[in-house]
Each structure stands twice: as structure tokens, then as C-alpha cells.
C-alpha positions as CSV (number, residue, x, y, z in Angstrom):
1,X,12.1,7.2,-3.5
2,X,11.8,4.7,-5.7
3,X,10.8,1.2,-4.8
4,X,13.2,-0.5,-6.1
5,X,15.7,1.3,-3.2
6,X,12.9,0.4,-1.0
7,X,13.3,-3.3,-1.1
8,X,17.5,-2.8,-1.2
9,X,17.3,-1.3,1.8
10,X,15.0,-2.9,3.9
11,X,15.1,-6.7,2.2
12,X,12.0,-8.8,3.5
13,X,10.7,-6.1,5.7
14,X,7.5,-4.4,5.8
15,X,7.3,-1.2,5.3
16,X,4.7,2.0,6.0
17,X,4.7,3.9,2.8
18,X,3.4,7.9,1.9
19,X,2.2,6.8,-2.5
20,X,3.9,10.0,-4.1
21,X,3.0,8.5,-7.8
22,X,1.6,5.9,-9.6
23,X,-0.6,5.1,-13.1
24,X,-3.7,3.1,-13.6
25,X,-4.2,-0.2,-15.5
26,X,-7.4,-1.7,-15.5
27,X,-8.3,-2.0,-12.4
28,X,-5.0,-1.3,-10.4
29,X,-2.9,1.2,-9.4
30,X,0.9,0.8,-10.1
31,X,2.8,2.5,-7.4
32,X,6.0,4.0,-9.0
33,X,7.2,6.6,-6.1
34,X,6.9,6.4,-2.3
35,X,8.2,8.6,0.8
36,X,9.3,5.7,3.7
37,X,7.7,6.4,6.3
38,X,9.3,3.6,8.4
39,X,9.9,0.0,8.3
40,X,8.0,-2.6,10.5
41,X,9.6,-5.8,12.0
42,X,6.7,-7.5,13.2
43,X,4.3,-8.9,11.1
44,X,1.6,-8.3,14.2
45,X,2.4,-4.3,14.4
46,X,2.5,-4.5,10.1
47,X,-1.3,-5.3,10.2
48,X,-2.0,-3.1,13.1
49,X,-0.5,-0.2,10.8
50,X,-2.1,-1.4,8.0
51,X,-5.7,-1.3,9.2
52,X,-5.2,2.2,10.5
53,X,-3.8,3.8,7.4
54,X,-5.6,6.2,5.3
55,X,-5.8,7.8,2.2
56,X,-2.1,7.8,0.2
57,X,-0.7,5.6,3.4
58,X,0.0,1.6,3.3
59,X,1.9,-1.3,4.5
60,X,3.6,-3.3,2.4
61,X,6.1,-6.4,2.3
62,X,9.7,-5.5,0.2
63,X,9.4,-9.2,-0.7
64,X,7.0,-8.1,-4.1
65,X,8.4,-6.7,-7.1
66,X,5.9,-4.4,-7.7
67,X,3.4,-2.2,-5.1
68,X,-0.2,-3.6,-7.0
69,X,-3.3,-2.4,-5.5
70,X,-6.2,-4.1,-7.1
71,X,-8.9,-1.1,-7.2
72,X,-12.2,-1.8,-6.4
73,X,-15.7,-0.4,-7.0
74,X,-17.8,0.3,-3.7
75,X,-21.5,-1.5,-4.1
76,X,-23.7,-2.0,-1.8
77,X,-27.4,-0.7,-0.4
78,X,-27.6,2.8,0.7
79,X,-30.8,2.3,2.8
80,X,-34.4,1.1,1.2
81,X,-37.3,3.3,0.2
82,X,-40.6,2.3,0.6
């Protein structure tokens, strides 16, 4: 489904999403095609979902155009060696 039917649907909702597709530029990835999983009322429950989805799986508001997610670069200390 595209998201474009996403937001007619469910206007000013948010909504748990399966990412089906999407292309990279610079450092974000352009969501193009997503499965609904469903659509979330409360803005409470929406962060709840949000924090416990993984891989492929996100919340997001229908108010956005686009689905943008800014990609980032893990950094960080492993552990130190002396």
C-alpha cells in the first residue's frame, strides 16, 4: 500500500506500519511501500508502539507527506584495552 492511501484513509492518525520498500538519499531512507498494520488513536499507546518496534516495523503520524527516516551511524566505545 502506498502511503499516500495511508494518510486518505486514516487522516491525522498514527499509524503502526510493516516498510515493504524504500530508496536511500544521503542519509535517509524514503519509504515508498507499507503493509498497515493498524492505526493508533492515542498519542500515549503511539509511543508505547513505537518504542517496542523492531526491524522493518514503525509508528508514524499520516499528518507528513513523506515517511523520512534520518539514518544514522552507530559510534560509541566498545569497551577499553589497557
Amino acid at each position: 500500500m502506498k502511503w499516500e492511501e495511508v494518510r486518505k484513509l486514516y487522516p491525522d492518525q498514527y499509524v503502526k506500519l510493516n516498510i515493504l520498500d524504500y530508496y536511500l538519499e544521503d542519509d535517509r531512507k524514503i519509504v515508498t511501500d507499507v503493509a498497515l498494520i493498524n492505526a493508533i488513536e492515542d498519542s500515549k499507546l503511539a509511543t508505547k508502539e513505537l518504542l517496542k518496534s523492531k526491524g522493518n516495523t514503525i509508528v508514524y503520524h499520516t499528518g507528513s507527506d513523506k515517511i523520512v527516516i534520518e539514518m544514522r551511524t552507530p559510534t560509541g566505545l566498545r569497551g577499553m584495552r589497557l
